[in-house]
C-alpha positions as CSV (number, residue, x, y, z in Angstrom):
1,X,112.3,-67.1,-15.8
2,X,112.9,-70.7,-16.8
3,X,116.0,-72.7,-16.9
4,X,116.7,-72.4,-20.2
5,X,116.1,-68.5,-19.9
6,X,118.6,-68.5,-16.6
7,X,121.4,-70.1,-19.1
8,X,121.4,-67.8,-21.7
9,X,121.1,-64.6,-19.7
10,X,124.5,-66.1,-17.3
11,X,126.1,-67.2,-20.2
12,X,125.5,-63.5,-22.0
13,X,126.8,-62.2,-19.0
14,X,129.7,-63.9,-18.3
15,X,130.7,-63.8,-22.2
16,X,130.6,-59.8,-21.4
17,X,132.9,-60.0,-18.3
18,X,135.6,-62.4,-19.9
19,X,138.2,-60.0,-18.9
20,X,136.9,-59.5,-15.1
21,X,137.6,-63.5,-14.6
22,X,140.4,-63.5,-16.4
23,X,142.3,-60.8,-14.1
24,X,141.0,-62.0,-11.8
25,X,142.7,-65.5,-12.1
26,X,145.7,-63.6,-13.5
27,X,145.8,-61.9,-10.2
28,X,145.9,-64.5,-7.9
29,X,147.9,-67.2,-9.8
30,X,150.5,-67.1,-12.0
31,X,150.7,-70.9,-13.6
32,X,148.1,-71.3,-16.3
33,X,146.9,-74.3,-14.8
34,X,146.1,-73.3,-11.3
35,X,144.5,-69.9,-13.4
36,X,142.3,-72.7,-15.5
37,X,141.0,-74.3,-11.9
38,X,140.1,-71.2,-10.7
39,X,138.5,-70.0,-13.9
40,X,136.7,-72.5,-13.5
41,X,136.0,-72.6,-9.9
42,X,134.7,-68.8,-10.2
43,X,132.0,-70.4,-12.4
44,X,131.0,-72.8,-10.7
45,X,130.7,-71.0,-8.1
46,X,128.8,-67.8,-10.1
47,X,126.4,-70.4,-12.1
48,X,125.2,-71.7,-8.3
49,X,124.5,-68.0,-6.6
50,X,123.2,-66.9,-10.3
51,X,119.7,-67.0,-8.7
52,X,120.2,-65.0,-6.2
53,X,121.4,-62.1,-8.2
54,X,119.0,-59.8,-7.6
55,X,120.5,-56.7,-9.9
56,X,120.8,-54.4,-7.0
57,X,124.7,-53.9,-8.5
58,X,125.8,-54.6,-11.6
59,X,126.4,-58.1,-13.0
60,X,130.3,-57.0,-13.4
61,X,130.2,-55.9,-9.4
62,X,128.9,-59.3,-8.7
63,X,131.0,-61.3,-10.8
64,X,134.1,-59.6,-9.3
65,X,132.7,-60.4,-5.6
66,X,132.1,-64.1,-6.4
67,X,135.2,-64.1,-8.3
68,X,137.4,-62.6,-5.1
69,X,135.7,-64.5,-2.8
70,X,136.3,-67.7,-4.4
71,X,140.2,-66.9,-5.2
72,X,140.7,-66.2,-1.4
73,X,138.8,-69.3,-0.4
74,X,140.9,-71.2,-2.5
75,X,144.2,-69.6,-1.2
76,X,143.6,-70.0,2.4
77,X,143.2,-73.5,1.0
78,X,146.2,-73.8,-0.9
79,X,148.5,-70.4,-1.3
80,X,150.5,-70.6,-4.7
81,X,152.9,-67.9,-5.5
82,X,154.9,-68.5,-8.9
83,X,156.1,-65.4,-10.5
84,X,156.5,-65.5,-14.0
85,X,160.3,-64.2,-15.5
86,X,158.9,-64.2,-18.9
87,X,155.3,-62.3,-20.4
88,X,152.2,-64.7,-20.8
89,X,151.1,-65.3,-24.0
90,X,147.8,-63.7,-23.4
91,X,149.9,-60.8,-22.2
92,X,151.7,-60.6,-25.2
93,X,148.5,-60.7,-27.2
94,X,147.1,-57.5,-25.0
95,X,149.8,-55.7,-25.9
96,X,150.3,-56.2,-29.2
97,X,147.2,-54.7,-29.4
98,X,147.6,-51.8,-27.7
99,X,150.2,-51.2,-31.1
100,X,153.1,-51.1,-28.3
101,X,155.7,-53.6,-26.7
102,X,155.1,-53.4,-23.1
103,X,154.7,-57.2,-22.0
104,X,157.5,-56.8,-19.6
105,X,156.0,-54.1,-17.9
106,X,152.9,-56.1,-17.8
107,X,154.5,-59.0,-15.8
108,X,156.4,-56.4,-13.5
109,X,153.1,-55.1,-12.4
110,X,151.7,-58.7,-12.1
111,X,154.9,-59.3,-10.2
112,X,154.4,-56.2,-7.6
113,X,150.5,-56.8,-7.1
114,X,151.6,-60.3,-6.0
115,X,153.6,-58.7,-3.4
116,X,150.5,-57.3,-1.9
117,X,148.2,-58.7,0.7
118,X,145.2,-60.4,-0.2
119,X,143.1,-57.0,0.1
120,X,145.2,-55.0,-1.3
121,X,145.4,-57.1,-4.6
122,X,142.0,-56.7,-4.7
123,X,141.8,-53.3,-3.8
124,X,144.6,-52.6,-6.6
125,X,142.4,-54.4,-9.1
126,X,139.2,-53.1,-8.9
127,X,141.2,-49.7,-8.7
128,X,143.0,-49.9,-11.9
129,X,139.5,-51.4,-13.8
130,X,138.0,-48.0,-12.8
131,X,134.9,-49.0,-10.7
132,X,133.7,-46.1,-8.6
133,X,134.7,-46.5,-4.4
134,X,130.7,-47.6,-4.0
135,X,131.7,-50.7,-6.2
136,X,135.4,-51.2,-4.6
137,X,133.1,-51.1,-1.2
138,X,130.2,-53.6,-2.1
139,X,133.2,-56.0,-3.4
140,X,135.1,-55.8,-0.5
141,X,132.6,-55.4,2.1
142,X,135.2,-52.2,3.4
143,X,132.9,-49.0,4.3
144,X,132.7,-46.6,1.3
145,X,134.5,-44.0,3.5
146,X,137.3,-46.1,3.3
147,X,138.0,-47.0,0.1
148,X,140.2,-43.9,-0.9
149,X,142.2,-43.9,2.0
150,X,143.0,-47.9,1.1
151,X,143.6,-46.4,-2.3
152,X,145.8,-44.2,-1.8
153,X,148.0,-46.7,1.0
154,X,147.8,-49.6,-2.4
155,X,148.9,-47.5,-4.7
156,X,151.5,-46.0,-2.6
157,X,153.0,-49.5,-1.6
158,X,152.7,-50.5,-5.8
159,X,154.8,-47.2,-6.3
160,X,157.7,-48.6,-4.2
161,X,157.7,-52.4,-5.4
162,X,157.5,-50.9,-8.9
163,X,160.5,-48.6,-7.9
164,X,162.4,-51.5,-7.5
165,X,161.7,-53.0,-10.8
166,X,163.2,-50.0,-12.5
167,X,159.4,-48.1,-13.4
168,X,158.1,-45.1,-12.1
């Protein structure tokens, strides 16, 4: 495949997993610029390994990988934690259309899965996009065996912080 080819098919299949990098970036940092740098950071980084994607996962399991991988790096490099009091605009977009009002519920979530640990954000992630445990393992490099177990400890930490914030 030729340069020109490589471009198109990464930029076809980035333009399908818009969402994955924007979570992704949502995930780890609240302040739309430090989201921005790491938006594009998680390209950078994608459009330099793009040739060694191989297909053996999907493109939206590899994306996720390099994604996570380069939000940690960054982190360890220089940990941000703002937590938002008010919904993001993009939040408020997301559910407005979902035909409901439910930004604030939105940011509470946000707000809980920053409470987590850097695995368990990740874990809670990949959970609630509904990839299978094979996937959650290849991203996280945790043995497939051990994916539900982390599950169900995630989900039962989220359940408490989400307690607090008056949802169950």
């Amino acid at each position: 495949m030729g340069h020109q080819d490589d471009t198109k098919a990464f930029l076809k299949h980035i333009n399908e997993c818009e969402g994955i990098l924007q979570k992704i970036c949502r995930l780890y940092y609240d302040h739309p610029a430090d989201r921005e740098d790491l938006y594009q950071d998680i390209l950078l980084n994608a459009w330099k390994s793009f040739a060694s994607f191989r297909g053996d996962a999907k493109f939206s399991t590899w994306l996720y990988q390099v994604g996570i991988n380069t939000a940690m790096s960054k982190l360890r490099k220089k940990p941000i934690v703002v937590i938002p009091d008010e919904p993001t605009e993009k939040a408020l977009e997301m559910d407005e259309e979902r035909g409901r009002d439910n930004a604030d519920d939105l940011v509470l979530l946000y707000k809980a899965l920053h409470q987590l640990s850097g695995t368990d954000k990740t874990i809670a992630l990949l959970y609630l996009d509904e990839l299978s445990y094979r996937e959650i393992a290849v991203i996280t490099g945790l043995a497939e065996a051990n994916v539900g177990m982390r599950i169900s400890r995630v989900k039962e930490k989220l359940k408490k912080l989400l307690l607090k914030y008056g949802i169950s």
